[in-house]
DOROSE-998020 format. One record per residue (C-alpha): residue number from 0; residue in one letter; x, y, z. Coordinates in pm, 1 decimal, always signed. Layout:
! DOROSE-998020
MARMAR | num | residu | xx | yy | zz
MARMAR | NUM | A | X | Y | Z
...
END
This chain:
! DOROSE-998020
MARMAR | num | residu | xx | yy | zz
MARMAR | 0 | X | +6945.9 | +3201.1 | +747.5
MARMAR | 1 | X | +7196.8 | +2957.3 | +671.1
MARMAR | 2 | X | +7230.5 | +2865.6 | +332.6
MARMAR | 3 | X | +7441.9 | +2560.1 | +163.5
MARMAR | 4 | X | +7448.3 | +2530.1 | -194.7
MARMAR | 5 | X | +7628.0 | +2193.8 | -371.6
MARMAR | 6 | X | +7890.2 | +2155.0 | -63.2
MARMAR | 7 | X | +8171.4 | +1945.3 | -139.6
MARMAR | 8 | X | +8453.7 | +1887.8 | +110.1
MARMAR | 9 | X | +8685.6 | +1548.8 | +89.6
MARMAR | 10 | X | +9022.7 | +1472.9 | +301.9
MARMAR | 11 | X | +9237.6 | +1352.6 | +43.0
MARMAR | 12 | X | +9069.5 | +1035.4 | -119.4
MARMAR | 13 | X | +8798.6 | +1054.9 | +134.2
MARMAR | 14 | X | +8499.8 | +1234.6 | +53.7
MARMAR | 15 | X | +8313.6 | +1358.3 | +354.1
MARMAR | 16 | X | +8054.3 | +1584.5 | +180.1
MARMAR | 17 | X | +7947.4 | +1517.4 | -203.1
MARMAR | 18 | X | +7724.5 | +1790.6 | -292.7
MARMAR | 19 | X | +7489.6 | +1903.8 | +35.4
MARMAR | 20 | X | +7190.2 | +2174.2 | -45.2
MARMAR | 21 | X | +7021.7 | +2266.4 | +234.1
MARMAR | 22 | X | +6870.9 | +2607.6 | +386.2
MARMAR | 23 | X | +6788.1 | +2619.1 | +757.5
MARMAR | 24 | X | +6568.2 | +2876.8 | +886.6
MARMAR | 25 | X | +6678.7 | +3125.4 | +1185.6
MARMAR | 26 | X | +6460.3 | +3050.7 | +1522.7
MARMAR | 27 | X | +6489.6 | +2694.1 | +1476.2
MARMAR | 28 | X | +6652.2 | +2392.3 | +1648.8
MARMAR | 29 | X | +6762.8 | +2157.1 | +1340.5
MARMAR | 30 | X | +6931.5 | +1799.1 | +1425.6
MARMAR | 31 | X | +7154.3 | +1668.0 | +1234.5
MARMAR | 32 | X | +7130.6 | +1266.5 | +1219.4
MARMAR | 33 | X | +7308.8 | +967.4 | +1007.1
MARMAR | 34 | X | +7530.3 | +680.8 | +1080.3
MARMAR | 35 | X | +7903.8 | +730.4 | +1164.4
MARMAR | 36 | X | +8086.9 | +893.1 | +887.9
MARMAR | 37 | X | +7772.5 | +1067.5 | +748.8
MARMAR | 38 | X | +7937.5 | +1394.3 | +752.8
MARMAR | 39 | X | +7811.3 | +1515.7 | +1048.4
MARMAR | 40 | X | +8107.5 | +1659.9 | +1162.4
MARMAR | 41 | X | +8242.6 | +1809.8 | +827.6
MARMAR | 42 | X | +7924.7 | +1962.7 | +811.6
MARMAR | 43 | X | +7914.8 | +2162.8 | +1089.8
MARMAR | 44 | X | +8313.2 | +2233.6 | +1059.7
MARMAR | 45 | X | +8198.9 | +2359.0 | +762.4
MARMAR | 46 | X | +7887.7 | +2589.2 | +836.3
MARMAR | 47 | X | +8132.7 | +2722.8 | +1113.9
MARMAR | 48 | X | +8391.3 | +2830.9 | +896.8
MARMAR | 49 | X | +8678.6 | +2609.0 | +1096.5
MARMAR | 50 | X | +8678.1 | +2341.3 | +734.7
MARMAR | 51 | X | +8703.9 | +2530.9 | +437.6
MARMAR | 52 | X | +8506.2 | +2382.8 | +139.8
MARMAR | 53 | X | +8679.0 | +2261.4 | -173.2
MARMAR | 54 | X | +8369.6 | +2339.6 | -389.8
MARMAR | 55 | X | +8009.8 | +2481.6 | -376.2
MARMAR | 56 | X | +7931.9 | +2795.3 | -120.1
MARMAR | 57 | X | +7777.7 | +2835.8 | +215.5
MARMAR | 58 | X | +7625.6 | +3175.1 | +336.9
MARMAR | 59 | X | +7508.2 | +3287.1 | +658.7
MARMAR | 60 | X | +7292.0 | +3579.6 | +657.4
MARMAR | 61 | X | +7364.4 | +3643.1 | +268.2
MARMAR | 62 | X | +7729.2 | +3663.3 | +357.5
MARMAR | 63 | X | +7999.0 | +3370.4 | +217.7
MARMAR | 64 | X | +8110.6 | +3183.8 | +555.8
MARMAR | 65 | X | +8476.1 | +3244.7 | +664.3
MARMAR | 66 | X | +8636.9 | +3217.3 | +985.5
MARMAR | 67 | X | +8598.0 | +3587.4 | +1081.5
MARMAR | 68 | X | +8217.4 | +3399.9 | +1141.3
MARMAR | 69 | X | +8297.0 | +3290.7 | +1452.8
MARMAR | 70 | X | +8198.5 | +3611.7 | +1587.2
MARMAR | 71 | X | +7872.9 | +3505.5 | +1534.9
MARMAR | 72 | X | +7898.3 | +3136.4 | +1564.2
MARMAR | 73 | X | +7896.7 | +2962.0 | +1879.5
MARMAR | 74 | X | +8055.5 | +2658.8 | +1780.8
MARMAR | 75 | X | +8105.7 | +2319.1 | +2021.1
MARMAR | 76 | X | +8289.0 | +2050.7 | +1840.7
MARMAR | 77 | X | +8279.4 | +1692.9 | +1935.8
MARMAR | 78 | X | +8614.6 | +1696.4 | +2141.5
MARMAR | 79 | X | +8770.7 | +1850.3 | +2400.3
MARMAR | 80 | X | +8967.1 | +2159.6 | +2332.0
MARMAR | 81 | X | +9021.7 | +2339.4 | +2668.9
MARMAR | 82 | X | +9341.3 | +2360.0 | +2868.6
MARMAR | 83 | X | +9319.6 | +2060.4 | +3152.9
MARMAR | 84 | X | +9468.7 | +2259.1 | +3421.1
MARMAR | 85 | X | +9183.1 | +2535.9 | +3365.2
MARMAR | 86 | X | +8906.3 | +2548.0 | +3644.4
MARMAR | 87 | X | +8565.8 | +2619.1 | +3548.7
MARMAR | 88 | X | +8605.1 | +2981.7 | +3629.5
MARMAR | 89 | X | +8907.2 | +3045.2 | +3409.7
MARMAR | 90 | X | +8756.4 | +2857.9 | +3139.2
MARMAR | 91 | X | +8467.6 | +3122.8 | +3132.6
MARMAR | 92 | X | +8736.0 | +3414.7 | +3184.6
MARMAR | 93 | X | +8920.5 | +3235.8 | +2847.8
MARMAR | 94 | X | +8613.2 | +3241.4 | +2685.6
MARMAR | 95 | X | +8514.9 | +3652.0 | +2800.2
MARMAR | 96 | X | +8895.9 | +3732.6 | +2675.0
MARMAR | 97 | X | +8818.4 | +3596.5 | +2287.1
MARMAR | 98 | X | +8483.3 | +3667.7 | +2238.1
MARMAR | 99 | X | +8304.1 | +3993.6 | +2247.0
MARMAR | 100 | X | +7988.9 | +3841.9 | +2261.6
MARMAR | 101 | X | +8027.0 | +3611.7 | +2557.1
MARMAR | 102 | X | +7793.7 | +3693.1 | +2863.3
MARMAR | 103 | X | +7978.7 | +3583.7 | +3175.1
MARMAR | 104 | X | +7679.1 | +3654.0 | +3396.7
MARMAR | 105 | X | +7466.9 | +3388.3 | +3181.5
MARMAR | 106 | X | +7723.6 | +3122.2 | +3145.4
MARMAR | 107 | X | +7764.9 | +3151.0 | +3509.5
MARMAR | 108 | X | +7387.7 | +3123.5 | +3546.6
MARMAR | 109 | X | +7388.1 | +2797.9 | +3339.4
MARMAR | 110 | X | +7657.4 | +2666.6 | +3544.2
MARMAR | 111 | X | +7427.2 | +2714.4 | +3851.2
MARMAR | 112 | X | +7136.3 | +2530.0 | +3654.9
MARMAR | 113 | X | +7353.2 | +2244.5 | +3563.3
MARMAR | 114 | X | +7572.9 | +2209.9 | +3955.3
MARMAR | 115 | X | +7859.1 | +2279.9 | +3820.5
MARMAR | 116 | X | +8136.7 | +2422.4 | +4021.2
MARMAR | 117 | X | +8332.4 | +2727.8 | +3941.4
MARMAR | 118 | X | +8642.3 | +2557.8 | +4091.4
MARMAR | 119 | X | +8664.1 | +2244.8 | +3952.6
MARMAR | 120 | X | +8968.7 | +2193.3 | +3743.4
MARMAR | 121 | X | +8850.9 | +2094.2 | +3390.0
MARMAR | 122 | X | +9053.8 | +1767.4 | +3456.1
MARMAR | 123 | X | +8943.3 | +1692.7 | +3744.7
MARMAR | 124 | X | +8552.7 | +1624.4 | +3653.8
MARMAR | 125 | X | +8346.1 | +1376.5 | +3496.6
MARMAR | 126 | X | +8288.7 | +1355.4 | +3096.2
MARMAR | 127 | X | +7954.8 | +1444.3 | +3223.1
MARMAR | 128 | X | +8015.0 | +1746.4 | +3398.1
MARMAR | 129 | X | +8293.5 | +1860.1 | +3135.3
MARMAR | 130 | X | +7993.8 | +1809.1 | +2900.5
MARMAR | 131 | X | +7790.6 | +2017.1 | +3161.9
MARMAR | 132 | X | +8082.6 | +2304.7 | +3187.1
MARMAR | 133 | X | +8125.9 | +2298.0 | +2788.8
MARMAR | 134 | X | +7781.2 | +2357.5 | +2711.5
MARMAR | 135 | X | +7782.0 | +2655.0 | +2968.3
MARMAR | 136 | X | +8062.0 | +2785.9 | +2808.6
MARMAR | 137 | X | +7904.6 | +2759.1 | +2457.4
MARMAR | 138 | X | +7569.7 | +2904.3 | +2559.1
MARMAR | 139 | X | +7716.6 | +3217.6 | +2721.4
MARMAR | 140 | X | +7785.6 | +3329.3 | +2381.2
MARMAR | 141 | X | +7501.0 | +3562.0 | +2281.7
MARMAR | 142 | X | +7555.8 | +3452.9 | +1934.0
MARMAR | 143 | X | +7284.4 | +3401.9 | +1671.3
MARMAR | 144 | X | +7386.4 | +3095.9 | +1568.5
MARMAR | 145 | X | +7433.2 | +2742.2 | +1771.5
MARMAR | 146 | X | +7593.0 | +2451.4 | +1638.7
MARMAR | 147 | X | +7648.2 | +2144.7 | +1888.7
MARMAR | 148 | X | +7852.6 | +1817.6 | +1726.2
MARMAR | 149 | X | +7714.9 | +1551.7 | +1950.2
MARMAR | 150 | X | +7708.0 | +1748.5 | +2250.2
MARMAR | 151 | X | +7519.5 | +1446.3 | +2430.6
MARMAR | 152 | X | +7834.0 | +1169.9 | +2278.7
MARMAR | 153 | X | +7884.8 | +925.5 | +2574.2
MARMAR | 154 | X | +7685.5 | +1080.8 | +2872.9
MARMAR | 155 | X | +7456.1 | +863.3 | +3103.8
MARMAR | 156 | X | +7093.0 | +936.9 | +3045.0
MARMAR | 157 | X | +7063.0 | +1204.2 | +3336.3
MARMAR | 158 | X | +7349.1 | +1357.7 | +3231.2
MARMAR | 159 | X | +7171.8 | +1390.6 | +2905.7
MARMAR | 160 | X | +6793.1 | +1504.3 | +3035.2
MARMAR | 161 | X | +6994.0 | +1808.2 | +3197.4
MARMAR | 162 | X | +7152.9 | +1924.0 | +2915.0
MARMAR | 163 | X | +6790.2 | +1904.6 | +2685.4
MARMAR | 164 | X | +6645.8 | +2130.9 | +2986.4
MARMAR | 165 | X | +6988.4 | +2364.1 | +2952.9
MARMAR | 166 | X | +6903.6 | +2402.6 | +2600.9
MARMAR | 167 | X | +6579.1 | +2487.1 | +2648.9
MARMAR | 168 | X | +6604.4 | +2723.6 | +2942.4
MARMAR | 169 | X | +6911.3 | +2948.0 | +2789.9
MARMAR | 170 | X | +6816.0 | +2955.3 | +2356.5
MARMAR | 171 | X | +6626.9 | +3232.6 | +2321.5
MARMAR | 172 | X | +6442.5 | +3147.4 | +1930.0
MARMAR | 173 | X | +6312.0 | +3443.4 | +1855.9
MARMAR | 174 | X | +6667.1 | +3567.0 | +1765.8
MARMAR | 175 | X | +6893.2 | +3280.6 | +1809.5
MARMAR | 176 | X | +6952.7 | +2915.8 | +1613.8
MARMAR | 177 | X | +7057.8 | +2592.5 | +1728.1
MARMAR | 178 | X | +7207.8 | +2325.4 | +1474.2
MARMAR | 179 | X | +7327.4 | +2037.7 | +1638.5
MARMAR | 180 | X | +7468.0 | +1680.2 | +1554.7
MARMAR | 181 | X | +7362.2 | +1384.0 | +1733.7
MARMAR | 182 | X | +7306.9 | +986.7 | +1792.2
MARMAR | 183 | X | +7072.2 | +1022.1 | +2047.9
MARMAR | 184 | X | +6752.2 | +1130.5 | +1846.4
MARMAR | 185 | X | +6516.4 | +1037.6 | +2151.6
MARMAR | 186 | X | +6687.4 | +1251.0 | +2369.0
MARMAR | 187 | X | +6614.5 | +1539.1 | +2233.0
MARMAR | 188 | X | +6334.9 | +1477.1 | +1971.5
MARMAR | 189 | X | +6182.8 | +1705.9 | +2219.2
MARMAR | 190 | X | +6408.2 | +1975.1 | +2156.0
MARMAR | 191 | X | +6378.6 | +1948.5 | +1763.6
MARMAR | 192 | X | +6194.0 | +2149.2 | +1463.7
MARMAR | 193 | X | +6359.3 | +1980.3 | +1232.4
MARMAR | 194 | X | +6565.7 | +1701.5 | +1104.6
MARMAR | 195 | X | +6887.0 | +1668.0 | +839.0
MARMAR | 196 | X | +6962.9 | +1337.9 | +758.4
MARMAR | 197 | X | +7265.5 | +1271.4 | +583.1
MARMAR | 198 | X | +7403.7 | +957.4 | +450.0
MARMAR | 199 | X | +7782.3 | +927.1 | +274.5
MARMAR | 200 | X | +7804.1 | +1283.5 | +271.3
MARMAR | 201 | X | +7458.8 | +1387.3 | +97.1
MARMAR | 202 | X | +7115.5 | +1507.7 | +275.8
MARMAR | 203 | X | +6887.8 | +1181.3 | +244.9
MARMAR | 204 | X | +6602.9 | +1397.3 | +410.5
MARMAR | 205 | X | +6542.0 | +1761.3 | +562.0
MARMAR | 206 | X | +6145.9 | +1762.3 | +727.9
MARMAR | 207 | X | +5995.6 | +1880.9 | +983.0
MARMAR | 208 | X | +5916.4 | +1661.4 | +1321.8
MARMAR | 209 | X | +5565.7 | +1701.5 | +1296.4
MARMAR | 210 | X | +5575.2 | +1610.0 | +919.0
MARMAR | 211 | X | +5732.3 | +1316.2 | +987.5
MARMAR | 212 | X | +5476.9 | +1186.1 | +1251.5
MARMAR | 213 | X | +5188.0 | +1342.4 | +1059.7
MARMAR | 214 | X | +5205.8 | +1196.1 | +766.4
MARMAR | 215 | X | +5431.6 | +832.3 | +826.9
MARMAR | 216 | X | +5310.4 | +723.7 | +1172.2
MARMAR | 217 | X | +5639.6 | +636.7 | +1284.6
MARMAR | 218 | X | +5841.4 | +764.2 | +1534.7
MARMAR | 219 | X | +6166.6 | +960.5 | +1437.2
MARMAR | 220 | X | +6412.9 | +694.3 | +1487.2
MARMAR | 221 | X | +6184.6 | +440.3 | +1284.7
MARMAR | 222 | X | +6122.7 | +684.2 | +959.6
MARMAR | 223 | X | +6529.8 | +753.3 | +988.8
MARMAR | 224 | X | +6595.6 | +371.2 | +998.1
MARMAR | 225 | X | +6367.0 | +328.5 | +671.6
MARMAR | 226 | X | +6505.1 | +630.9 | +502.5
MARMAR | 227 | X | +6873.5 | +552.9 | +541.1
MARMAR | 228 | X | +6813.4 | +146.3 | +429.1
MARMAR | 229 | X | +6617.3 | +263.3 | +141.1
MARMAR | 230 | X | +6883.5 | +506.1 | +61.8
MARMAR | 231 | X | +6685.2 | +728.0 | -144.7
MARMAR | 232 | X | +6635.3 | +1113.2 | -145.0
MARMAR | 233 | X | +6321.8 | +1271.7 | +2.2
END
């Protein structure tokens, strides 16, 4: 279980979280939604240990967060940080050389789901296919914790409906849990248990999907609309 408990984080005057409480549930894929400059990011930099926090505490499994978490979190941030001149392949050996938990054999196999080639220079392809090879990278962790910062950020549609199905095909839930940031709720409203939404750096809402239809009638991206004009906490 992750749990966050009065989160505060600001770069310099800028204050990017003001005081987030949450607790997300292990087996579960969580979005995280809000408008641009939500805290999104800072969140997730956060949970992953890569941000320290000026105030309040985060703890995964009972334990406080701190970077020596990354052997347990799988984290894919929002831009690239691989070597250009890397090829696919050499990515994945990068990855087997600094984690202990990376599974070469399944990245490779979610390479082969997505088309990607193991020679390709990392340069060389498409946003969509770097998106494609990132992703492969990412999941070949066997970590129990996910967390994607807009992992869909600028891909064509297709693009997008292949990386849902990656997602789905290689997260195993009964031990593993995904957290990930994103503008494109429809996408992968499939995908999701439940929903964060944040709004100037505090959580406007945390419910479940089915809640939300159950008992509003709207559709995800309406009740998030509402919530965030309103501006109130429920």
């Amino acid at each position: 279980m992750m749990e966050l408990n009065n989160v505060k984080k600001a770069y310099g005057s800028t204050k990017a979280l003001t005081g987030v409480t949450l607790s997300l549930e292990t087996g579960k894929i969580i979005g995280i939604a809000g408008e641009n400059g939500s805290g999104k990011s800072t969140l997730l930099k956060s949970i992953a240990g890569v941000s320290p926090i000026d105030r309040g505490s985060i703890l995964i499994d009972g334990i406080p967060v701190s970077r020596k978490h990354a052997e347990r979190i799988a984290y894919l941030p929002d831009t690239d940080m691989f070597y250009s001149y890397f090829t696919v392949e050499q990515l994945l050996a990068y990855y087997n050389s600094q984690f202990a938990d990376f599974n070469e054999t399944k990245a490779k196999e979610v390479l082969e789901f997505m088309e990607v080639p193991l020679s390709s220079k990392m340069k060389n392809l498409s946003k969509g296919m770097r998106g494609r090879a990132k992703m492969a990278a990412t999941l070949g962790r066997e970590s129990r914790y996910y967390l994607m910062d807009e992992p869909f950020s600028g891909l064509d549609p297709m693009v997008r409906s292949d990386l849902v199905k990656g997602l789905i095909r290689f997260t195993d839930l009964e031990r593993q849990t995904l957290v990930l940031s994103t503008h494109e709720i429809r996408e992968v409203e499939v995908l999701l248990d439940e929903l964060v939404l944040l709004k100037a750096g505090k959580v406007l809402a945390h419910r479940q999907l089915d809640e939300i239809r159950d008992e509003t009638g709207m559709d995800t991206v309406e009740w998030m609309t509402k919530v965030t004009k309103a501006g109130a906490t429920v």
